[in-house]
Backbone bond lengths (Angstrom), bond angles and torsions (degrees), N, CA, C in turn:
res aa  C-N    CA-C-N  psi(-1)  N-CA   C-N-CA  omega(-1)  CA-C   N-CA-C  phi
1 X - - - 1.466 - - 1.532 109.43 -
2 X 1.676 114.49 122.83 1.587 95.63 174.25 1.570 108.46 -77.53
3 X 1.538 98.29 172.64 1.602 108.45 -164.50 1.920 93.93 -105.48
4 X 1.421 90.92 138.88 1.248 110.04 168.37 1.709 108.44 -38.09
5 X 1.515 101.08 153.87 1.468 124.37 -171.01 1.760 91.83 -87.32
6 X 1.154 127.99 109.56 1.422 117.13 169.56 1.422 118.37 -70.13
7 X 1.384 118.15 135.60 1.362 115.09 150.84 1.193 146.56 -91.18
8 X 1.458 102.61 150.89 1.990 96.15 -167.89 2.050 73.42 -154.59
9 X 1.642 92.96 162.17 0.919 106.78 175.40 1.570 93.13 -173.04
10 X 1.923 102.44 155.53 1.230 103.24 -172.36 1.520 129.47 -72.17
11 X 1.654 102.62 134.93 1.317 99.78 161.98 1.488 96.88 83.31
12 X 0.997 105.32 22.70 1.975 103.03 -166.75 1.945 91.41 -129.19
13 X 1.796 126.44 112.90 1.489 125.89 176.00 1.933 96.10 -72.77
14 X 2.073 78.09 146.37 1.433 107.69 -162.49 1.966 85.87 -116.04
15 X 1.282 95.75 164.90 1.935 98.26 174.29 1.365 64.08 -134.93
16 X 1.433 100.77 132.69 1.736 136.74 152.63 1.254 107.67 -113.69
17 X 1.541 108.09 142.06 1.289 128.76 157.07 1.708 122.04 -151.06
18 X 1.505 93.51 124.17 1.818 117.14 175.50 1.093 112.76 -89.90
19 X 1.586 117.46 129.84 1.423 104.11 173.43 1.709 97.67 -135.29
20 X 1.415 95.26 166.47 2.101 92.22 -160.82 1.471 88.96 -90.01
21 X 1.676 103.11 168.42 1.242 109.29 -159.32 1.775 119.10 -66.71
22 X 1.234 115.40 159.24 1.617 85.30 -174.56 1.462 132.30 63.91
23 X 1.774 104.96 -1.05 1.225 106.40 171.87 1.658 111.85 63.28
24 X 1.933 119.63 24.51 1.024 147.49 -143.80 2.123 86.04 -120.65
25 X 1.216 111.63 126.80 1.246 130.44 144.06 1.522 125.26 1.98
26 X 1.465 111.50 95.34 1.348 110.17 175.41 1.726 133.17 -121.34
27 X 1.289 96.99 15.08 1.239 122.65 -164.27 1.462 109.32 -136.84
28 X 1.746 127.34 51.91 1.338 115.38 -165.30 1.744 116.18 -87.91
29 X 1.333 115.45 -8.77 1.435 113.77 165.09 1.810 115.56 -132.75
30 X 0.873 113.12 -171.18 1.637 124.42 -174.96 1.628 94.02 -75.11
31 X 1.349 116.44 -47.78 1.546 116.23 -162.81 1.939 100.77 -88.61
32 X 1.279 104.80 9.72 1.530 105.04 167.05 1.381 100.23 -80.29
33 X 1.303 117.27 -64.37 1.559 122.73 -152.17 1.730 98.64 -81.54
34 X 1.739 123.23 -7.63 1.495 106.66 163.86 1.674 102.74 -71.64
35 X 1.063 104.25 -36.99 1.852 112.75 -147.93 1.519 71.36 -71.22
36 X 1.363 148.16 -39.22 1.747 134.16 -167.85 1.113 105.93 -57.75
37 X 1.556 118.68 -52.88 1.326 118.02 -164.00 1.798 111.81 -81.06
38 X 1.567 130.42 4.99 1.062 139.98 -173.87 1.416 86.39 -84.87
39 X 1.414 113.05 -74.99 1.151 115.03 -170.06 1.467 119.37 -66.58
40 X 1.024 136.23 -16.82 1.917 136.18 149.33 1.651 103.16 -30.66
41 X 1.549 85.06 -70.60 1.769 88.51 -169.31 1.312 115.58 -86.58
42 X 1.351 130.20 38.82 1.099 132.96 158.18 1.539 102.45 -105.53
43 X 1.545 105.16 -51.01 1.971 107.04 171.77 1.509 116.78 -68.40
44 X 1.374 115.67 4.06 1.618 106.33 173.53 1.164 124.21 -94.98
45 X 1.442 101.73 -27.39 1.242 119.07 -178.12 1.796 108.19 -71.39
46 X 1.639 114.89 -33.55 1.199 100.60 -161.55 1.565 95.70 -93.57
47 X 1.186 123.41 1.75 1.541 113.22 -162.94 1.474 73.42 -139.21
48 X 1.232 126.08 65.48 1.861 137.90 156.60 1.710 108.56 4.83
49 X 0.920 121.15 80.71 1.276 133.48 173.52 1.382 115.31 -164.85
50 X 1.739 92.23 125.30 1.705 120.12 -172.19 1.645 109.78 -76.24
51 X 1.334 103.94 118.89 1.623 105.92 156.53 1.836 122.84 -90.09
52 X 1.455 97.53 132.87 1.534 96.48 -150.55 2.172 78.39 -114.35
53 X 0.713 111.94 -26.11 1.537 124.51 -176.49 1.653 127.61 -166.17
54 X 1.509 103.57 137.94 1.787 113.07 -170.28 1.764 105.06 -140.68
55 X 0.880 101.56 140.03 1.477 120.20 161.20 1.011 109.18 -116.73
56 X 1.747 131.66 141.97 1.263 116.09 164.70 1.804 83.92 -122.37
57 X 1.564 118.40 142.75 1.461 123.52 167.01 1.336 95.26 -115.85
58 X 1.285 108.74 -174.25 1.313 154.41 162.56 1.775 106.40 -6.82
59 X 1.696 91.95 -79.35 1.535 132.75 -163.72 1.123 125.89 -118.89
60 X 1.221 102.81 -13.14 2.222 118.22 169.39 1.322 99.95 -165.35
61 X 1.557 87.19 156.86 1.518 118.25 156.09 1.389 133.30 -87.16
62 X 1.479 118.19 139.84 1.683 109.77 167.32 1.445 99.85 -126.11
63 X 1.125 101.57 137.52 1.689 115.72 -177.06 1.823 104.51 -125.66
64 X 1.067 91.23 132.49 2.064 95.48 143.44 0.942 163.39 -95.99
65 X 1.367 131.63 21.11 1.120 131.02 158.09 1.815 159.16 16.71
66 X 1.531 105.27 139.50 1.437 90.44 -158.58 2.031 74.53 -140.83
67 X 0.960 129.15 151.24 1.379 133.31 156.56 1.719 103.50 -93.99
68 X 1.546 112.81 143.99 1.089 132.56 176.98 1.650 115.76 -108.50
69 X 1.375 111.70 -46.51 1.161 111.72 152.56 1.199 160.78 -72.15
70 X 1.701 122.09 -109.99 1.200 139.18 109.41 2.021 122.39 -27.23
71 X 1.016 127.96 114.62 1.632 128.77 167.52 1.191 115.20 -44.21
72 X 1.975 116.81 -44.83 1.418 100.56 166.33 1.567 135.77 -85.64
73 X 1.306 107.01 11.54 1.575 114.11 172.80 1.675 105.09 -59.45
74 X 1.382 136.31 -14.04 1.236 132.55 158.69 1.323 100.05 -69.92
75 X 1.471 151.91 -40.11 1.558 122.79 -171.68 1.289 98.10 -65.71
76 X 1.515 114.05 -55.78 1.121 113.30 -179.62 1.416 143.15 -19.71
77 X 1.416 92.17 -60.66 1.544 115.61 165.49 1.348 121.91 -37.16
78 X 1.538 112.91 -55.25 1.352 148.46 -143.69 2.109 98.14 -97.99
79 X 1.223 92.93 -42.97 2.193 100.48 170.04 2.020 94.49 -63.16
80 X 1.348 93.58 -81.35 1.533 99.57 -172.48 1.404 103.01 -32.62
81 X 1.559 137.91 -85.75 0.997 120.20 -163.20 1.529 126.36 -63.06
82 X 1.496 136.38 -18.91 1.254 122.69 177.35 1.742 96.26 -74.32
83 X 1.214 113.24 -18.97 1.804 94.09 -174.55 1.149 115.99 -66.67
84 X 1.431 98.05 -45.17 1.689 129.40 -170.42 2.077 104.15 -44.63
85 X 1.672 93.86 -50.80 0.847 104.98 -125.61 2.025 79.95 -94.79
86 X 1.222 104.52 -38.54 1.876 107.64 172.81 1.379 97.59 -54.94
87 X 1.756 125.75 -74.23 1.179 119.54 -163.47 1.929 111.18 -38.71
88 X 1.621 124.05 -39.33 1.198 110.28 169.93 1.385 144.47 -67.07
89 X 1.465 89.97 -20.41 1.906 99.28 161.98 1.279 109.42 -85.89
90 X 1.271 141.20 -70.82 0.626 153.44 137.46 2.246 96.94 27.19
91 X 0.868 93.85 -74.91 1.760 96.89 162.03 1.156 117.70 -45.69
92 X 1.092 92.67 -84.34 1.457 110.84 179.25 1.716 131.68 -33.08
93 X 1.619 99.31 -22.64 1.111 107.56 175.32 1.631 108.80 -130.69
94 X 1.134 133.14 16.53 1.377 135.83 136.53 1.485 85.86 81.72
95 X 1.416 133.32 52.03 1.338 154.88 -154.85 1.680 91.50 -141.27
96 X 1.961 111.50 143.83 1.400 111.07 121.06 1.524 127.41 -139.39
97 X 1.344 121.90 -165.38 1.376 128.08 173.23 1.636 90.21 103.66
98 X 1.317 102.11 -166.45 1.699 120.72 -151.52 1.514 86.26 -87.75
99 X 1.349 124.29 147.31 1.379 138.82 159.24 1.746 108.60 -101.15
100 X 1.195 133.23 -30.92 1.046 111.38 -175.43 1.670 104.69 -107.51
101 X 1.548 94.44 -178.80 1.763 92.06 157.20 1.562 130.33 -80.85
102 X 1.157 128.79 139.12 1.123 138.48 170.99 1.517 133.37 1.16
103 X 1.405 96.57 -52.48 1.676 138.40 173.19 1.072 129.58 -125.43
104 X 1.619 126.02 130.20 1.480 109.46 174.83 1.356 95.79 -103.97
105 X 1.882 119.60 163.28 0.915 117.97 179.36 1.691 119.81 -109.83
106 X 0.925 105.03 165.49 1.901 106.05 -154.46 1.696 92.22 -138.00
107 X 1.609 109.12 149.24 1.796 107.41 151.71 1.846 81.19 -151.34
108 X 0.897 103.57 172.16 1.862 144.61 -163.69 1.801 77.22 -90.55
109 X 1.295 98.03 132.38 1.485 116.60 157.64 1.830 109.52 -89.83
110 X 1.424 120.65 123.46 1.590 102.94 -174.86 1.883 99.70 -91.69
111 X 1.352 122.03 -112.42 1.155 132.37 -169.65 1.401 118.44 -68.63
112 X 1.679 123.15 -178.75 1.750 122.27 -160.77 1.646 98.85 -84.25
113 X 1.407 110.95 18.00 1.569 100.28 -164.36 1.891 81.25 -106.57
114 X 1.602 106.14 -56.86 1.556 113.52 -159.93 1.949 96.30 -73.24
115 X 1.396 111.89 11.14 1.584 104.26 176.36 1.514 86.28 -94.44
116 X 1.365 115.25 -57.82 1.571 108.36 179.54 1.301 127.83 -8.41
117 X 1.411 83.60 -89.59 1.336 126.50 176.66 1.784 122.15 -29.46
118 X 1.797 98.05 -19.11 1.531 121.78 -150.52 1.759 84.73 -112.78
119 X 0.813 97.27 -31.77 2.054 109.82 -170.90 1.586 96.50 -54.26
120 X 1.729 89.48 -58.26 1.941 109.75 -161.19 1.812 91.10 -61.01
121 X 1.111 107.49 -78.29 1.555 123.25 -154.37 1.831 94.46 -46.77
122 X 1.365 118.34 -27.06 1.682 104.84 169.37 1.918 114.94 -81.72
123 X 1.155 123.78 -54.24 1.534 107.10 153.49 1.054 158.02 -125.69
124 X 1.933 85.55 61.41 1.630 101.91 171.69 2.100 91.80 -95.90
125 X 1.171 117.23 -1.82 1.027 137.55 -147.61 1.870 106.23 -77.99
126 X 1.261 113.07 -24.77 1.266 111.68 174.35 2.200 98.39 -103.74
127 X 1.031 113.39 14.95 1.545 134.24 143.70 0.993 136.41 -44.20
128 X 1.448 94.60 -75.67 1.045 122.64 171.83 1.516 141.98 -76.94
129 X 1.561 104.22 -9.73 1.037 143.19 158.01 1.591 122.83 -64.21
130 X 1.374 118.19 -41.14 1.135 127.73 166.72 1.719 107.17 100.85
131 X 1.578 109.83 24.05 1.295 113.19 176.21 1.270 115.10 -90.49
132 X 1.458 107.42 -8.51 1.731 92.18 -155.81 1.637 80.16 -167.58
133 X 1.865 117.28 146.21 1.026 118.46 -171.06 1.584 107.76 -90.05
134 X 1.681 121.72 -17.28 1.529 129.29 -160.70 1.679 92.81 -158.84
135 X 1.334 101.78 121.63 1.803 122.31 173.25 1.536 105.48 -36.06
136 X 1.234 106.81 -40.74 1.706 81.90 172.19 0.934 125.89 -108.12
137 X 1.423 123.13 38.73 1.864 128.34 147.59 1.257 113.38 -88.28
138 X 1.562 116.10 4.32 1.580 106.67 171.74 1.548 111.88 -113.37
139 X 0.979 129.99 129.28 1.171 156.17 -156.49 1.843 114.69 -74.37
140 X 1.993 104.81 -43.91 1.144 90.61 -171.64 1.829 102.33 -101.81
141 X 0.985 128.63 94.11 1.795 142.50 -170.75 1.324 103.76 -177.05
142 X 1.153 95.02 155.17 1.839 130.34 170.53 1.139 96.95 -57.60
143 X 1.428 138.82 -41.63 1.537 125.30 -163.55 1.414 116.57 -36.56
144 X 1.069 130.35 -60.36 1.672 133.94 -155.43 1.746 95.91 -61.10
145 X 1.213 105.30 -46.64 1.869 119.00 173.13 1.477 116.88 -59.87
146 X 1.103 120.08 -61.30 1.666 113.47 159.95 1.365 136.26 -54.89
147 X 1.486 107.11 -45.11 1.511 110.62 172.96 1.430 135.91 -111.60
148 X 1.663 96.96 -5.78 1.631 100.23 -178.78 1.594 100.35 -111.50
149 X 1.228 105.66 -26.41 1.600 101.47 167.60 2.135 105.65 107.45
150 X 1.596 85.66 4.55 1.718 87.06 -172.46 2.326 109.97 -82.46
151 X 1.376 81.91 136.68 1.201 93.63 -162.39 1.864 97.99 -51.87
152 X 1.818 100.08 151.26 1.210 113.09 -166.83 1.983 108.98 -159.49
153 X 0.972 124.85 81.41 1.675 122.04 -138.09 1.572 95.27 -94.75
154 X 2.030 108.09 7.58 2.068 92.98 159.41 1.565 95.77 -91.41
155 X 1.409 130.94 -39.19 1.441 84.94 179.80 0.971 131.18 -162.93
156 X 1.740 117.87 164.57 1.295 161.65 -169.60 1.409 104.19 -50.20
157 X 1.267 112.40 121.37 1.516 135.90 168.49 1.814 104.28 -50.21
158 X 1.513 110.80 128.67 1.578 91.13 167.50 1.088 94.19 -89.62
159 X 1.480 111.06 -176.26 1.988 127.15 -162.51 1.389 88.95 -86.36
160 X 1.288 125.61 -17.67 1.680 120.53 -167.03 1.829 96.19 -78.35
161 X 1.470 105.71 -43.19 1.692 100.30 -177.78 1.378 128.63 -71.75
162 X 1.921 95.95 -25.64 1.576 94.79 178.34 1.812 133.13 -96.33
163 X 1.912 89.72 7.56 1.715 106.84 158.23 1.189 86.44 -93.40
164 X 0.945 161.65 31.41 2.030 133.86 160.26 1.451 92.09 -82.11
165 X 1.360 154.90 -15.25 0.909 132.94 -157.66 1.721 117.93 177.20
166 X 1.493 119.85 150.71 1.617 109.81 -147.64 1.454 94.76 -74.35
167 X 1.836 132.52 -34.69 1.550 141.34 170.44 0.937 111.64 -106.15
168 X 2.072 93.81 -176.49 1.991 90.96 172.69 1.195 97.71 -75.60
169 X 1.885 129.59 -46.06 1.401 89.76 -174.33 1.055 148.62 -56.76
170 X 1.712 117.59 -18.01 1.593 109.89 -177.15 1.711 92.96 -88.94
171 X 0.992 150.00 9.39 1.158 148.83 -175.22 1.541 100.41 -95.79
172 X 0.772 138.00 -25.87 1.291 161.00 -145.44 1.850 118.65 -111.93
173 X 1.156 91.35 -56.34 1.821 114.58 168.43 1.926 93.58 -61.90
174 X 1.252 116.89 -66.72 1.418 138.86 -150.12 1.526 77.24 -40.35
175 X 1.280 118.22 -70.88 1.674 152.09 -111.94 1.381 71.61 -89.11
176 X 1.571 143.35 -80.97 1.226 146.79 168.23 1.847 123.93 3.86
177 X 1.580 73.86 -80.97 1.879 96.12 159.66 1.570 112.08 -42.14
178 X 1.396 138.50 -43.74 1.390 118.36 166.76 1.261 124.22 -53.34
179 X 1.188 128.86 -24.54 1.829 128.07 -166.73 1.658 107.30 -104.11
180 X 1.618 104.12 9.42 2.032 99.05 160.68 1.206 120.66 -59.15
181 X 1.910 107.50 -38.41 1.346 103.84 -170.39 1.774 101.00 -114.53
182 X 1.330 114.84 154.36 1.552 114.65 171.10 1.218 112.93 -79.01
183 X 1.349 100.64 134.72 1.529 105.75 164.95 1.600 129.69 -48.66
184 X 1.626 130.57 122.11 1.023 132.42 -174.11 1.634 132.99 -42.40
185 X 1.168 114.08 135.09 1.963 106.59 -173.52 1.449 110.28 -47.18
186 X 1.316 123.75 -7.46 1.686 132.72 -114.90 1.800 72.11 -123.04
187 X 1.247 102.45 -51.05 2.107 123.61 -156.04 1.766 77.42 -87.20
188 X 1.093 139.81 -42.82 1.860 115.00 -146.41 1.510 82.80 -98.08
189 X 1.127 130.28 -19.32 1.570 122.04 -170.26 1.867 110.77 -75.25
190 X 1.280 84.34 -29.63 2.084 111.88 -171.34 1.554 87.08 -66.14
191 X 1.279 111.14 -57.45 1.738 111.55 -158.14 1.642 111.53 -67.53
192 X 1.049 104.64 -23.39 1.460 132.61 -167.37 1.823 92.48 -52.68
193 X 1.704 78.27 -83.88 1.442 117.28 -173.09 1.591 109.39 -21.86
194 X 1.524 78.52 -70.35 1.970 103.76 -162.13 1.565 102.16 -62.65
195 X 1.583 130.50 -6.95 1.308 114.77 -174.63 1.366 88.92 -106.46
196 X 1.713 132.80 -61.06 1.256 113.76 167.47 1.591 122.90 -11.05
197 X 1.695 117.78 -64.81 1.417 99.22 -157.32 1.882 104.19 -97.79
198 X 1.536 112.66 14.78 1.130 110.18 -169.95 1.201 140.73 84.42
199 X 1.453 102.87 -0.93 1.837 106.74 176.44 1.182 97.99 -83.02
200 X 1.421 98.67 -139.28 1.926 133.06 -142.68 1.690 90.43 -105.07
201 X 0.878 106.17 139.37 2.039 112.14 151.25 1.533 88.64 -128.84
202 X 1.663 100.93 98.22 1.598 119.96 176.69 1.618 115.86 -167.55
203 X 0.932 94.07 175.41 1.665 92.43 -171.25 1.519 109.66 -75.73
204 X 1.330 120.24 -174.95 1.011 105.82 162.41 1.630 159.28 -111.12
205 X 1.401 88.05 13.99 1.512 148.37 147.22 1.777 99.37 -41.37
206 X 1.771 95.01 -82.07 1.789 99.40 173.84 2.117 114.03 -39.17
207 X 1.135 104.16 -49.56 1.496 121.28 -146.15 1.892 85.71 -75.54
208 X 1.485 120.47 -35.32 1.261 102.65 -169.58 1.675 100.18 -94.09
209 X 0.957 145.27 -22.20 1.637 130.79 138.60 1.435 119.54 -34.06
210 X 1.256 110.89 -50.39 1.405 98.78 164.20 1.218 141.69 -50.59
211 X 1.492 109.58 -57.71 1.534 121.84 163.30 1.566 102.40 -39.76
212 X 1.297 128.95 -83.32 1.462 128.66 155.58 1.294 112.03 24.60
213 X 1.274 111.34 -98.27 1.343 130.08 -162.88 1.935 110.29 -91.03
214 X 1.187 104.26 -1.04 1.651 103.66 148.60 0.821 127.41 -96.99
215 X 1.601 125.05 -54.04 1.359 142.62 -151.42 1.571 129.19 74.20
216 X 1.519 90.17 37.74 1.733 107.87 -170.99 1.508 101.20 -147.74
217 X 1.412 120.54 167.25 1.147 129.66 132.44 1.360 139.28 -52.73
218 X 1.272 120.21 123.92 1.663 123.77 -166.38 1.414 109.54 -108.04
């Protein structure tokens, strides 16, 4: 079966997610998932693309993303670092063959509600998991950087987080205030979906501009 044409377009946040092959272990020590995030922000920087949010679990990654450049400087990003980043475990653990899957999967973030919405559902995500009772008892996520305000130099504020509020602290409080309530079965099933098959998690407002200016379904 050929594989869908992914979309990216500029300046427009993507939800990525990697998962290791077999749904197999990619994170086997503490100094795995630093050495991940070394090499993230070494490939973001060169293929200009903002991380706005990361989870690292178990068995995949979820990232957030924004392209700065070029739209495909996210594959880019995304080749360089799984090579980068297998060939070093891969050592490290006296392992070979492919660590991840084949493909990572991507959908288009649409409006400031479904970016939200995209923030929570990446680290409420080791939550929900049953690792940790509150997002910021887990260590490897954006949380402490988005909502507690603790310094974090992969990533970049989107423009949607840094109008929520006149500072970081009220930016910060605001950002907080989203994770009282859980995100709906209705919202984690949508995000699910739409990155599985590669569209939009957007309204539908967003989705018919899209069609528009593709001439496809998004």
């Amino acid at each position: 079966m050929a594989r869908s044409t992914r979309i990216l377009l500029p300046e427009t946040p993507l939800h990525l997610v990697q998962r290791g092959n077999n749904r197999g272990t990619v994170f086997e020590f503490l100094g795995d998932a630093q050495r991940y995030l070394e090499f993230l922000d070494e490939a973001r920087k060169l293929c200009q693309v903002d991380i706005h949010a990361y989870a690292l679990m178990t068995n995949h990654i979820h990232l957030l993303v924004t392209p700065r450049g070029e739209p495909e400087g996210v594959s880019q990003m995304m080749k360089l670092l799984g090579q980068r980043y297998a060939q070093n475990f891969n050592k490290r653990h006296h392992r070979t063959g492919g660590l991840f899957e084949g493909r990572y999967h991507s959908c288009l973030i649409g409006e400031e509600a479904y970016l939200f919405a995209c923030y929570r559902y990446i680290e409420m995500n080791p939550v929900r998991a049953g690792m940790v009772n509150e997002p910021g008892e887990y260590r490897w996520s954006s949380y402490h950087a988005n909502a507690l305000g603790v310094e974090d130099l992969l990533v970049v504020p989107h423009g949607a987080y840094l109008a929520s509020g006149q500072d970081p602290s009220a930016r910060q409080r605001l950002y907080r205030r989203l994770f009282k309530d859980p995100l709906p079965d209705a919202t984690l099933e949508d995000i699910r979906h739409q990155t599985r098959r590669g569209h939009a998690f957007a309204s539908e407002t967003f989705r018919a501009r899209l069609i528009q200016r593709l001439g496809s379904d998004p």
